[in-house]
C-alpha positions as a Markdown table, in Angstrom:
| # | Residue | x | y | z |
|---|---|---|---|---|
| 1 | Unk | 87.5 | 122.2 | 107.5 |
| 2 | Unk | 88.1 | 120.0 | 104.6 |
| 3 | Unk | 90.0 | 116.9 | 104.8 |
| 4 | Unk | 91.1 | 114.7 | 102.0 |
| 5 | Unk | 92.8 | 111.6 | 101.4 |
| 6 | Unk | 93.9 | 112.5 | 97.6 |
| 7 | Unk | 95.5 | 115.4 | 99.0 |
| 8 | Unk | 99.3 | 115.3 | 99.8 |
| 9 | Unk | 98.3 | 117.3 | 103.2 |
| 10 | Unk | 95.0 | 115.7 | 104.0 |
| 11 | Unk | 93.5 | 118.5 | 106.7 |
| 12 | Unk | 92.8 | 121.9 | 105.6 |
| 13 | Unk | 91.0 | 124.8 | 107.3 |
| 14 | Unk | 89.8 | 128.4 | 107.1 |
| 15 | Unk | 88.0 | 129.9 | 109.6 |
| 16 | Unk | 87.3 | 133.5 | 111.2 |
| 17 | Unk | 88.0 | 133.8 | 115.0 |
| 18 | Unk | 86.3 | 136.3 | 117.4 |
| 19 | Unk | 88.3 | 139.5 | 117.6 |
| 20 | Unk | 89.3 | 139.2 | 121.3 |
| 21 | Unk | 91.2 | 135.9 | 120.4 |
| 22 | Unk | 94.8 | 136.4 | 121.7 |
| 23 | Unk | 97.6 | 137.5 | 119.4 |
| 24 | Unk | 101.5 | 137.3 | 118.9 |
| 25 | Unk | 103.5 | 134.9 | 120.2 |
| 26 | Unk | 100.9 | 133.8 | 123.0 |
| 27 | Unk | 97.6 | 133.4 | 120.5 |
| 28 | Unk | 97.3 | 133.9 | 116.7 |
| 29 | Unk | 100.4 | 134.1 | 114.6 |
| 30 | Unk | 101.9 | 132.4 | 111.2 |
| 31 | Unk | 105.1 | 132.2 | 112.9 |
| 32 | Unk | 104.7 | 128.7 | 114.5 |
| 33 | Unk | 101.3 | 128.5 | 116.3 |
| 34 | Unk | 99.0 | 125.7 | 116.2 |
| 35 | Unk | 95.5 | 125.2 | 116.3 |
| 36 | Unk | 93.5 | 122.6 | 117.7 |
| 37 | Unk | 89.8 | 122.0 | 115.7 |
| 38 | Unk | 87.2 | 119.8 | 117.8 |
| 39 | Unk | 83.4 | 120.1 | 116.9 |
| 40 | Unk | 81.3 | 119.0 | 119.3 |
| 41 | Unk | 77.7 | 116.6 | 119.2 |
| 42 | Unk | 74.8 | 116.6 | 121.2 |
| 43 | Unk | 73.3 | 113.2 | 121.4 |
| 44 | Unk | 70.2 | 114.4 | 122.4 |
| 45 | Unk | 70.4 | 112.3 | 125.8 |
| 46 | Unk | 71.7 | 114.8 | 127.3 |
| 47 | Unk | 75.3 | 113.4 | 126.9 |
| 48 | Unk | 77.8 | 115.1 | 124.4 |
| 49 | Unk | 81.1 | 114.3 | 122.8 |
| 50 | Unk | 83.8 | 116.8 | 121.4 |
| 51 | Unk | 85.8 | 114.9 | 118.3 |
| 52 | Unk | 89.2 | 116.4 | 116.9 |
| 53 | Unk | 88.8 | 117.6 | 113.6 |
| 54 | Unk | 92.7 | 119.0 | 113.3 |
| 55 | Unk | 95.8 | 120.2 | 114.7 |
| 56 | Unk | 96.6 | 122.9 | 112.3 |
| 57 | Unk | 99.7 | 124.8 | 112.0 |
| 58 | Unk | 98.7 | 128.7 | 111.0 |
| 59 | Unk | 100.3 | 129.7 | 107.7 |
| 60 | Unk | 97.6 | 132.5 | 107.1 |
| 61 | Unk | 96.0 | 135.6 | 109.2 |
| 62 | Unk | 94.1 | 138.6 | 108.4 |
| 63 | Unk | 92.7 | 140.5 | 110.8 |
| 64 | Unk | 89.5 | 142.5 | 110.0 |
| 65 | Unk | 90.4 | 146.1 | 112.1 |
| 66 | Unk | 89.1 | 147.8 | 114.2 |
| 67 | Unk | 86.6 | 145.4 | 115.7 |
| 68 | Unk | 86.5 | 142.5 | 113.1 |
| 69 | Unk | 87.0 | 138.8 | 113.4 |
| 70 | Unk | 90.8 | 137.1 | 112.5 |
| 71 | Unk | 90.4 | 135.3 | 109.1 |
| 72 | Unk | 93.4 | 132.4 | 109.3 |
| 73 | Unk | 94.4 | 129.7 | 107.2 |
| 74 | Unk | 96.1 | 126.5 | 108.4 |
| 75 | Unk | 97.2 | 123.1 | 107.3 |
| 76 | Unk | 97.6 | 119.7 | 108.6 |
| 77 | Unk | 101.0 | 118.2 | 109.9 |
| 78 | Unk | 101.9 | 116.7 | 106.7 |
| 79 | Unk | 102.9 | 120.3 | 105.8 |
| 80 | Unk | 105.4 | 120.3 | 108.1 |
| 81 | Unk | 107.3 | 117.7 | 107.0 |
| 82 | Unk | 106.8 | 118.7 | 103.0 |
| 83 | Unk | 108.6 | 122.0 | 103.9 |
| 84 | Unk | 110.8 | 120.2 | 105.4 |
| 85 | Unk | 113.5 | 119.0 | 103.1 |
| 86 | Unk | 116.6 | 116.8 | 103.0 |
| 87 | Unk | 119.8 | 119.5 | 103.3 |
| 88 | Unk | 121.4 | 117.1 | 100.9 |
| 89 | Unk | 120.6 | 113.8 | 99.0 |
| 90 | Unk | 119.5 | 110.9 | 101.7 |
| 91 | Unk | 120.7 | 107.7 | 101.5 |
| 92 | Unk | 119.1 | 104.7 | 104.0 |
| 93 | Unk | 119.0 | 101.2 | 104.5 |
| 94 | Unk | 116.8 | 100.1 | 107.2 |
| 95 | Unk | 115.4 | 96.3 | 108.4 |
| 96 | Unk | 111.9 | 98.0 | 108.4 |
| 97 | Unk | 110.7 | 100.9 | 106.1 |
| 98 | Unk | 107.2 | 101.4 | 109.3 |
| 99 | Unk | 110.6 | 102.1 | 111.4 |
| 100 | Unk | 112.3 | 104.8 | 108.5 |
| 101 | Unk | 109.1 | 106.5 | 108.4 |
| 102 | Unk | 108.7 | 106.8 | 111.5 |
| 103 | Unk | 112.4 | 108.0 | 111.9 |
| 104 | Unk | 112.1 | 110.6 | 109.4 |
| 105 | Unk | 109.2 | 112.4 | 110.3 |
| 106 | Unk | 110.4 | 112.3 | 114.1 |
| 107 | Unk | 113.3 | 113.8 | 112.4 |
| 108 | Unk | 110.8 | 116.9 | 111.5 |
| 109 | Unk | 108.4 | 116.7 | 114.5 |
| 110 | Unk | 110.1 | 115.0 | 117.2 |
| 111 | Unk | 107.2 | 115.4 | 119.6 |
| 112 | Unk | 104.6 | 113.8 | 117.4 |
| 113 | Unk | 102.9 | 110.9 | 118.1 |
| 114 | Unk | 103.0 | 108.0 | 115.4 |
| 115 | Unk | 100.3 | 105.1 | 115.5 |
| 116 | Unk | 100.8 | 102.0 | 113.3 |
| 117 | Unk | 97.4 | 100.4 | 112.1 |
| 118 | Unk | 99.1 | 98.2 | 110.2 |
| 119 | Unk | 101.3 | 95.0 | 109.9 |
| 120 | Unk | 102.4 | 95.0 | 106.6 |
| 121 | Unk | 106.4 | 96.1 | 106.7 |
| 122 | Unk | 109.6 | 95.0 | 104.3 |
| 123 | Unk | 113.3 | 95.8 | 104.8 |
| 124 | Unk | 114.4 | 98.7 | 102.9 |
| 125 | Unk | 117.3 | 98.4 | 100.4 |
| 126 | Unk | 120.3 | 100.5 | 99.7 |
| 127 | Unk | 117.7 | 104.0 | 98.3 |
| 128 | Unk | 118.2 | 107.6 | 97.9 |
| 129 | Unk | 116.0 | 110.3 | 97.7 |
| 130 | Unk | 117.3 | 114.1 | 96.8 |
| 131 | Unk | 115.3 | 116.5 | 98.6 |
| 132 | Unk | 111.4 | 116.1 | 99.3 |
| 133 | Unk | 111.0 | 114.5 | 102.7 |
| 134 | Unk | 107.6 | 113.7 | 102.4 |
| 135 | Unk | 107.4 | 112.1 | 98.8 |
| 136 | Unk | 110.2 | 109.7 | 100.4 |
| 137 | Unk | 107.7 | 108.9 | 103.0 |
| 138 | Unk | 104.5 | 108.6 | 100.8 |
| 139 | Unk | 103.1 | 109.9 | 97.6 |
| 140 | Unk | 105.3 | 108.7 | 94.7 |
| 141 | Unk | 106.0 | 105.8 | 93.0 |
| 142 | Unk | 110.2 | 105.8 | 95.5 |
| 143 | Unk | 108.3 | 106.6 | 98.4 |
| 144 | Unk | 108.2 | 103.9 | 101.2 |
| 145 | Unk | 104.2 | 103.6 | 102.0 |
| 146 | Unk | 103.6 | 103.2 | 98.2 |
| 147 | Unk | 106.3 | 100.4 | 98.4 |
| 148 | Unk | 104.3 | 98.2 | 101.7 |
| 149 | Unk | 101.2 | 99.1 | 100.4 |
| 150 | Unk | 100.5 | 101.8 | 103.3 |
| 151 | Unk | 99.6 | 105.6 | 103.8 |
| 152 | Unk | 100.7 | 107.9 | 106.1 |
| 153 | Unk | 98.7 | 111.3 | 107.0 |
| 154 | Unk | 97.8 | 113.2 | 110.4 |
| 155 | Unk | 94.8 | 112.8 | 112.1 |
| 156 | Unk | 92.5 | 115.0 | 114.4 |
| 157 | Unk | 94.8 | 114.7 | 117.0 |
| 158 | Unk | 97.8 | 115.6 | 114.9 |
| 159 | Unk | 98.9 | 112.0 | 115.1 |
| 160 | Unk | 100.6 | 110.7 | 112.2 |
| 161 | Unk | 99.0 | 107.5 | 111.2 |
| 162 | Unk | 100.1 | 104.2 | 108.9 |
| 163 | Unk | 97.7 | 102.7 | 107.7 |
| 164 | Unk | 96.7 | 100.0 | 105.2 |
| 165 | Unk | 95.2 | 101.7 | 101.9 |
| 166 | Unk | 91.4 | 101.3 | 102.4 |
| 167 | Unk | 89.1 | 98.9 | 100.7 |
| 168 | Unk | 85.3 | 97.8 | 100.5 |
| 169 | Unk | 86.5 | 95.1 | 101.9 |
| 170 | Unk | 86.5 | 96.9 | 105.3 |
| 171 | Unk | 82.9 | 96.9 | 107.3 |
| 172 | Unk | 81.1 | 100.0 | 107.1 |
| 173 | Unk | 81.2 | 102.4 | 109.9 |
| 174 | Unk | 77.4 | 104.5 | 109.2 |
| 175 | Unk | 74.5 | 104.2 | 106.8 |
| 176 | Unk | 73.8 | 107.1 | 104.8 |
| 177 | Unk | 69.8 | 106.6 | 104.5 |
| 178 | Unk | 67.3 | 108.5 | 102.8 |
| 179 | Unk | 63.5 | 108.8 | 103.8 |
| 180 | Unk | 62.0 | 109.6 | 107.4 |
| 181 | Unk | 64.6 | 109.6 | 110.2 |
| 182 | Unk | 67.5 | 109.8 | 107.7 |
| 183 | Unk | 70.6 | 111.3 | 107.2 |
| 184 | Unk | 71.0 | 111.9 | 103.5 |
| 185 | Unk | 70.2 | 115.4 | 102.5 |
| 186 | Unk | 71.2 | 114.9 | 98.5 |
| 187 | Unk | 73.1 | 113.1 | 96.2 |
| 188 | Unk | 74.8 | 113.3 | 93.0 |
| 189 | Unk | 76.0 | 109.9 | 91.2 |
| 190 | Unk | 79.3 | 110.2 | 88.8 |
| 191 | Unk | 81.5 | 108.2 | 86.1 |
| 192 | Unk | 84.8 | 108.8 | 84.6 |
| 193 | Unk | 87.3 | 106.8 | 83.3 |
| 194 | Unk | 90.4 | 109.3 | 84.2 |
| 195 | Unk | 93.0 | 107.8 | 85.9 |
| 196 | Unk | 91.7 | 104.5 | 85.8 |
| 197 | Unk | 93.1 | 101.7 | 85.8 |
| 198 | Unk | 92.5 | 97.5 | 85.8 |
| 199 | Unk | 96.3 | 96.2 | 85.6 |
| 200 | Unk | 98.7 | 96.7 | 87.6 |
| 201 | Unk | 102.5 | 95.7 | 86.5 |
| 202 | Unk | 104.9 | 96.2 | 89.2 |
| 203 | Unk | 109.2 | 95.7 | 88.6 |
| 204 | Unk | 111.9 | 96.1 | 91.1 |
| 205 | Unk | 113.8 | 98.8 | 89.7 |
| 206 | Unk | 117.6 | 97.3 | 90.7 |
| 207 | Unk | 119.8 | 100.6 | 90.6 |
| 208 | Unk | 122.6 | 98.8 | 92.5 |
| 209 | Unk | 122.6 | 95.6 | 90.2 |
| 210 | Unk | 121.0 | 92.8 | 91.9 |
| 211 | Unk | 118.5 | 91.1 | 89.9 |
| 212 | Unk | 115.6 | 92.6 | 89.4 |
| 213 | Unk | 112.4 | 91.5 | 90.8 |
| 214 | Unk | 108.9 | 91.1 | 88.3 |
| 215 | Unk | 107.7 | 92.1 | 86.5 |
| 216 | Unk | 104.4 | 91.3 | 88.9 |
| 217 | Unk | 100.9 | 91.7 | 87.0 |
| 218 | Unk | 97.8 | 91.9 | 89.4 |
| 219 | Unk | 94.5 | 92.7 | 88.0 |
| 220 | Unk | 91.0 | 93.4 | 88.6 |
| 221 | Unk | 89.5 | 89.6 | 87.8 |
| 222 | Unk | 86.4 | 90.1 | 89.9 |
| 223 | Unk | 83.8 | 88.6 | 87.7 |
| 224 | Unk | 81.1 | 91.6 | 88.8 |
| 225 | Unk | 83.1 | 94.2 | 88.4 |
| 226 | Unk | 82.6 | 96.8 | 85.6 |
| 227 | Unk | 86.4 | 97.0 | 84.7 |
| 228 | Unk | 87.0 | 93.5 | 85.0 |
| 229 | Unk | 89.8 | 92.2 | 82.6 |
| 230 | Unk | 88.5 | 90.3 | 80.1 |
| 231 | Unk | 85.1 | 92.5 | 80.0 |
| 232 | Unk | 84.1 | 95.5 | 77.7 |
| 233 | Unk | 86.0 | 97.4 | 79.7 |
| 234 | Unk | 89.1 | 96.0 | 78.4 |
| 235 | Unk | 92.6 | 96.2 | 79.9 |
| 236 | Unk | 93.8 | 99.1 | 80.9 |
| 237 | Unk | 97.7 | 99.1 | 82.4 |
| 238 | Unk | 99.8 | 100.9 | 84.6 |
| 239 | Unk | 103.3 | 100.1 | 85.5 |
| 240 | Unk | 105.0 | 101.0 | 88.5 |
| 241 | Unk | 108.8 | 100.7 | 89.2 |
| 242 | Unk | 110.3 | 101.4 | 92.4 |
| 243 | Unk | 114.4 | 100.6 | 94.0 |
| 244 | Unk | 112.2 | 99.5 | 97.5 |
| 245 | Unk | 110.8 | 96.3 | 95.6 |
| 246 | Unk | 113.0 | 93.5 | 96.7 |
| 247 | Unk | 110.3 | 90.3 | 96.5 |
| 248 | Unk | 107.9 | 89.2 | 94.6 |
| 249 | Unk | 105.3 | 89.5 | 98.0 |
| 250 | Unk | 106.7 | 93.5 | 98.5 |
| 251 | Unk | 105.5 | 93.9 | 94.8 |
| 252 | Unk | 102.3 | 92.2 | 94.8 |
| 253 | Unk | 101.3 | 94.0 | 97.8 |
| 254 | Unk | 102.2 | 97.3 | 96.4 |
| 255 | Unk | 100.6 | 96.6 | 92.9 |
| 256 | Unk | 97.6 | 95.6 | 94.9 |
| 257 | Unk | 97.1 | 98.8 | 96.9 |
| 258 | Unk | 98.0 | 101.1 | 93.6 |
| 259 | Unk | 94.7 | 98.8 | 91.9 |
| 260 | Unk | 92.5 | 99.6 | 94.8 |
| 261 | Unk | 93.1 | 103.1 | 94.5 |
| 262 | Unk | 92.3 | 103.1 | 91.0 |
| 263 | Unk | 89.5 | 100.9 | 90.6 |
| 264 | Unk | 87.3 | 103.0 | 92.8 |
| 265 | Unk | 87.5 | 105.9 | 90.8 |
| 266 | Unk | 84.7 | 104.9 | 88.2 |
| 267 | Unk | 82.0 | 104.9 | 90.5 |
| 268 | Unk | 81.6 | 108.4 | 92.0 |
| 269 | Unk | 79.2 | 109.6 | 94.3 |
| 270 | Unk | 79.1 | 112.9 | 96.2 |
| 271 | Unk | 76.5 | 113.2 | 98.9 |
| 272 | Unk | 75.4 | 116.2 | 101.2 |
| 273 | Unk | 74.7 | 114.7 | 104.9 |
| 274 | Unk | 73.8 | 115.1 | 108.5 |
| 275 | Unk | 77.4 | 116.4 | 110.0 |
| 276 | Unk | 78.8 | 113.6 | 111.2 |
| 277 | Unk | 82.5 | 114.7 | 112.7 |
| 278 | Unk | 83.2 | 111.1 | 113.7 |
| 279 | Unk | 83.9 | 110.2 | 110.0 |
| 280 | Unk | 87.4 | 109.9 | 108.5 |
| 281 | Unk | 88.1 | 110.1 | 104.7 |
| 282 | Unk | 89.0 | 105.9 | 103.8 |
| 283 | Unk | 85.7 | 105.4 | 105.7 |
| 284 | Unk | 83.5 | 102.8 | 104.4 |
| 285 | Unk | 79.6 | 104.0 | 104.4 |
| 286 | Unk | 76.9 | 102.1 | 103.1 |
| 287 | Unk | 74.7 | 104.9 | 101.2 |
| 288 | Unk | 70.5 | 103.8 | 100.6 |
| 289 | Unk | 69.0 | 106.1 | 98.4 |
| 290 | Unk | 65.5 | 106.9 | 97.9 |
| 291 | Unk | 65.7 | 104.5 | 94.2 |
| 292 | Unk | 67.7 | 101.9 | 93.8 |
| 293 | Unk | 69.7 | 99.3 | 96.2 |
| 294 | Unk | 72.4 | 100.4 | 99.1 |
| 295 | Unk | 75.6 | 101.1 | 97.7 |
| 296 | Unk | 79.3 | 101.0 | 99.6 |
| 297 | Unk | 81.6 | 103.4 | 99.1 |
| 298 | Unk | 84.4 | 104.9 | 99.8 |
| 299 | Unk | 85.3 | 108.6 | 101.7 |
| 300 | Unk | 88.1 | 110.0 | 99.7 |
| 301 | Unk | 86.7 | 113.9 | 101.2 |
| 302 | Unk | 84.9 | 115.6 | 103.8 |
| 303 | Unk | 83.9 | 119.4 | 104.2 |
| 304 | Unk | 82.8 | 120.3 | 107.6 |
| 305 | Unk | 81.4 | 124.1 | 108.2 |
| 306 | Unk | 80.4 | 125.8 | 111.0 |
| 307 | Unk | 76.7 | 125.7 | 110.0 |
| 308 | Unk | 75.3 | 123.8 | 107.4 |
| 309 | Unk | 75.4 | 120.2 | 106.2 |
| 310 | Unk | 78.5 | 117.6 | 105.7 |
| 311 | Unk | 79.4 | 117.2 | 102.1 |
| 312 | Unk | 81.4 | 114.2 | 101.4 |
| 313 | Unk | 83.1 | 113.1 | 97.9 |
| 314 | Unk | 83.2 | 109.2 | 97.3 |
| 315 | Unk | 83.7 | 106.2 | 95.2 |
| 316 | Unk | 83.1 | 102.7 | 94.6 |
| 317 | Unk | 84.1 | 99.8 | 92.4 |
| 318 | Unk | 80.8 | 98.4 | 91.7 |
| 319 | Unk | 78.1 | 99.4 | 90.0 |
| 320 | Unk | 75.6 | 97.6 | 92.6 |
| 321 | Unk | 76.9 | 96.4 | 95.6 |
| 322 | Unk | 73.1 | 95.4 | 97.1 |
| 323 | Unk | 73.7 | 92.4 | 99.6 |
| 324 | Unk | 76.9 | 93.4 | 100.4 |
């Protein structure tokens, strides 16, 4: 099971099932059966805990014959409403784009459960989109989560979530240690500059003829940070435009969450752990290595297996974030 947050469907899985598994219409079949993933832990107490990993709809299956296991592959709900598109061009206004979203992917799973984890919400101007359903939920620049500063993906539970983008800002929820009674198996440390980042200049873009709002410039200006503006990183800038920025506030917080996204990307770190199926990529971790100080960072990806360790891909926008 792999599930990433850089990934327009964040949950992915591939697995071989026993070869008694049902079939057809009442078991395994790519023509509209789900999956439900949970991986179990054994606290060693004697107590145990099963934690959804994914409800996955089947798109894949190959059975090994005569007496071999079923190979499928299957994808998170954010596939369904991808393949879902508009019949024609959509046009909405709404007092609340948390509300639209929720409308439209109600629209494509009616019975799905949607959980808000977040307060930030604007009203949602005269805007069309042409066909993709999901990209006018989230993932581009005219999509409404980019616009409040928000994501949307499934769960384990095959819940659709909103949530604020994630930040180091939010408190760590396990400690990746090294040593004696640790969790940390290995590590590998990584920079790039690709697809960074350290400005962020966001505009209204008024289609209909209002005036426009911006342009709003944000920028990285903490004094520690590596790509500060104003250090030898220098500045580097991206512009964003979008018909759902009506005020100044709806375009600071979008060009806020589009720089935390970014910044993060020049401090890498992929680590190979203890399975810990209680973790969500947008996770904060601390991570102590054998040599140097604790560092937070970031889950952008997890790969879970059937046997084996947890790898996990990460970032972080300092360099050394000791005493945080």
């Amino acid at each position: 099971m792999t599930a990433d947050r850089t990934s327009q469907t964040r949950r992915t899985l591939q697995a071989v099932l026993a070869p008694e598994t049902p079939r057809a219409l009442t078991g395994v079949t790519v023509k509209g059966a789900y999956l439900q993933l949970d991986v179990g832990i054994d606290y060693g107490d004697g107590s145990q805990e099963l934690i959804p990993q994914g409800l996955f709809r089947l798109d894949g299956e190959d059975t090994q014959r005569p007496d071999g296991g079923i190979d499928i592959q299957g994808y998170g709900r954010e596939k369904v409403i991808d393949d879902d598109r508009f019949f024609t061009p959509r046009t909405e206004r709404n007092s609340s784009a948390l509300d639209l979203i929720e409308v439209l992917l109600l629209e494509s799973v009616p019975d799905a459960v949607v959980v808000r984890r977040t307060t930030r919400d604007a009203a949602v101007p005269y805007t069309t989109w042409e066909q993709e359903r999901w990209e006018a939920i989230d993932g581009t620049d005219a999509s409404l989560a980019r616009a409040v500063g928000v994501e949307v993906w499934a769960d384990g539970r095959g819940r659709f979530v909103i949530s604020d983008v994630p930040t180091l800002a939010d408190p760590p929820v396990w400690t990746v240690d090294a040593g004696p009674g640790g969790v940390l198996v290995s590590a590998a440390s990584s920079t790039s500059t690709d697809g960074v980042y350290n400005v962020v200049v966001a505009t209204g873009d008024a289609s209909d003829g209002t005036v426009p709002v911006g342009p709003v410039i944000v920028q990285d200006a903490d004094p520690t940070s590596p790509t500060r503006v104003g250090g030898p990183f220098g500045r580097r800038v991206r512009h964003y435009s979008s018909p759902l920025l009506r005020t100044p506030d709806q375009a600071t917080t979008a060009a806020y969450s589009l720089l935390a996204n970014s910044l993060g990307l020049s401090a890498g770190l992929s680590f190979v752990a203890v399975p810990n199926p209680a973790l969500e990529p947008g996770d904060v971790v601390l991570v102590r290595p054998d040599e140097g100080p604790p560092e937070l960072h970031i889950i952008d990806k997890i790969q879970l297996s059937s046997s084996g360790a947890m790898s996990c891909d990460t970032r972080s926008t300092k360099a050394d974030d000791e005493g945080a």
